[in-house]
C-alpha positions as CSV (number, residue, x, y, z in Angstrom):
1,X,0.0,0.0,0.0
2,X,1.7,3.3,-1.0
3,X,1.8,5.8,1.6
4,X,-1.2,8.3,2.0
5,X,0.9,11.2,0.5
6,X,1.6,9.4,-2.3
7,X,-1.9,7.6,-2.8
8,X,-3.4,11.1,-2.3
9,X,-1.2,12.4,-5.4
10,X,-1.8,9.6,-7.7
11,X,-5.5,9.8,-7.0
12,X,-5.3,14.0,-7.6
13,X,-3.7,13.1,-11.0
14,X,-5.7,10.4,-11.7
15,X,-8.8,12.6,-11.0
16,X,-7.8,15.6,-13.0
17,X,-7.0,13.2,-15.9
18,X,-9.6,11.3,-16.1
19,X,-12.2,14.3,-15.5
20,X,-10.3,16.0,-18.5
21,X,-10.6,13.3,-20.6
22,X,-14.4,12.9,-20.1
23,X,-15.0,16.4,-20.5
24,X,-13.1,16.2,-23.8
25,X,-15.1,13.0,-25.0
26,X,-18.1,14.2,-23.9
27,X,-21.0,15.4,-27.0
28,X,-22.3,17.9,-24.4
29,X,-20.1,19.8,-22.7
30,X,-21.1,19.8,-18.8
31,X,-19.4,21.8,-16.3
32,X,-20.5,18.9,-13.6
33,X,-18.4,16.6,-15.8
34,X,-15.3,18.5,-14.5
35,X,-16.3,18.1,-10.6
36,X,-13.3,15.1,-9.9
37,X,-10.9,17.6,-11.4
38,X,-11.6,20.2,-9.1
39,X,-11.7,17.5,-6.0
40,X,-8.0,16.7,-7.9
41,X,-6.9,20.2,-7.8
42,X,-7.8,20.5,-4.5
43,X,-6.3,17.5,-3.3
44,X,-2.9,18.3,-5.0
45,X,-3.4,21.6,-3.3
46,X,-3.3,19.6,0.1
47,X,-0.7,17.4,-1.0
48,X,2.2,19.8,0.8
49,X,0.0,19.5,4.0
50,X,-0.1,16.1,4.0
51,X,3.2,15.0,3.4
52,X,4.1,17.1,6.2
53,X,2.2,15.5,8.4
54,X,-0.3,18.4,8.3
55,X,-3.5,16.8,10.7
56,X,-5.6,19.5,9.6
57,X,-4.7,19.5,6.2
58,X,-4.4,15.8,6.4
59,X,-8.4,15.4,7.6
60,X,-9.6,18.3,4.7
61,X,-7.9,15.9,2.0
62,X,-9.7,12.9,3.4
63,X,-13.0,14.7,3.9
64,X,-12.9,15.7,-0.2
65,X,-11.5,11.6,-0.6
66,X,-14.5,10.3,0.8
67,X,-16.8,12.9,-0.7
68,X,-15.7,12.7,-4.3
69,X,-16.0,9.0,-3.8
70,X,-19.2,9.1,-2.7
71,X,-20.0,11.6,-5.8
72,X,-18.4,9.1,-8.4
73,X,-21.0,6.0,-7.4
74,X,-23.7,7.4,-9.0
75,X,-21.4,8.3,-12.5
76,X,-20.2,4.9,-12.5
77,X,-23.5,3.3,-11.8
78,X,-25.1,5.2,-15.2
79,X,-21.9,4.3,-17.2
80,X,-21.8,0.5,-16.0
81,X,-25.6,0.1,-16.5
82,X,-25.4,1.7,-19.7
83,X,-23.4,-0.1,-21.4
84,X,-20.9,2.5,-21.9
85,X,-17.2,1.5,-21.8
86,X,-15.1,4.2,-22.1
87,X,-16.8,5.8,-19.5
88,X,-17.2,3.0,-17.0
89,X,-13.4,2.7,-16.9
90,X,-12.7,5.9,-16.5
91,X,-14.9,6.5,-13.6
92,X,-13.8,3.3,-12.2
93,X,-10.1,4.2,-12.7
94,X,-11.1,7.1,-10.1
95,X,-12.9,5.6,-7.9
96,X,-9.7,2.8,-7.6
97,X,-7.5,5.6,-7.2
98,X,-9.6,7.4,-4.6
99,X,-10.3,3.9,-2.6
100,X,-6.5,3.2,-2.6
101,X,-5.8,7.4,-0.9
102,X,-8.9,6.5,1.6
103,X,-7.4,3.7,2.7
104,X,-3.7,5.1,3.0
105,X,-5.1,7.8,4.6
106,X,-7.1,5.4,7.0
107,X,-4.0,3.3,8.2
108,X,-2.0,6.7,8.1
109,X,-4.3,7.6,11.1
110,X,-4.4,4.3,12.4
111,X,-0.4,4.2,13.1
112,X,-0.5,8.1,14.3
113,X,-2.6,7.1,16.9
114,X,-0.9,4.0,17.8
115,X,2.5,6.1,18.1
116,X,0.7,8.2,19.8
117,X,-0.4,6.1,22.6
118,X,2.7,4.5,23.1
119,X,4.6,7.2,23.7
């Protein structure tokens, strides 16, 4: 499991990617289409924060994690169901991205707190 820095990076780059690509690919051009790549922006915007250990910058990129995850169930539920390829994997490639930086984050927090105690 990479590190929650690291996961939270690759899921920011993953999410600004993949939203750009969508957008491009898309016949109508929505502005909610773009959504992940602000959560992405966001999150690489935290990245500085986290990696330093930041525990308030730290819990904001795991709040906007768990909320663009949330957000991308209902995207990837249309493009499965529909049929639609292209779409399904990359919605899926962001929500695998954003699963692997929840769960970084998660154990990150679970070790803190275990240092934490036994100190």
């Amino acid at each position: 499991m990479p590190s929650a820095p690291l996961a939270s990076l690759i899921a920011a780059v993953i999410l600004i990617a993949m939203s750009a690509w969508g957008y491009v690919d898309a016949d109508t051009k929505s502005v909610t289409i773009l959504i992940p790549a602000i959560a992405g922006v966001i999150l690489l915007l935290c990245y500085p924060g986290v990696k330093a250990e930041n525990k308030i910058v730290a819990h904001i990129a795991v709040l906007v994690t768990l909320l663009i995850l949330i957000a991308l169930m209902m995207p990837l539920s249309r493009a499965v169901s529909g049929g639609e390829v292209l779409p399904a994997v990359r919605v899926g490639a962001m929500v695998g991205a954003v699963l692997v930086a929840l769960i970084a984050f998660i154990q990150s927090f679970i070790a803190a707190r275990k240092a934490r105690q036994s100190e």
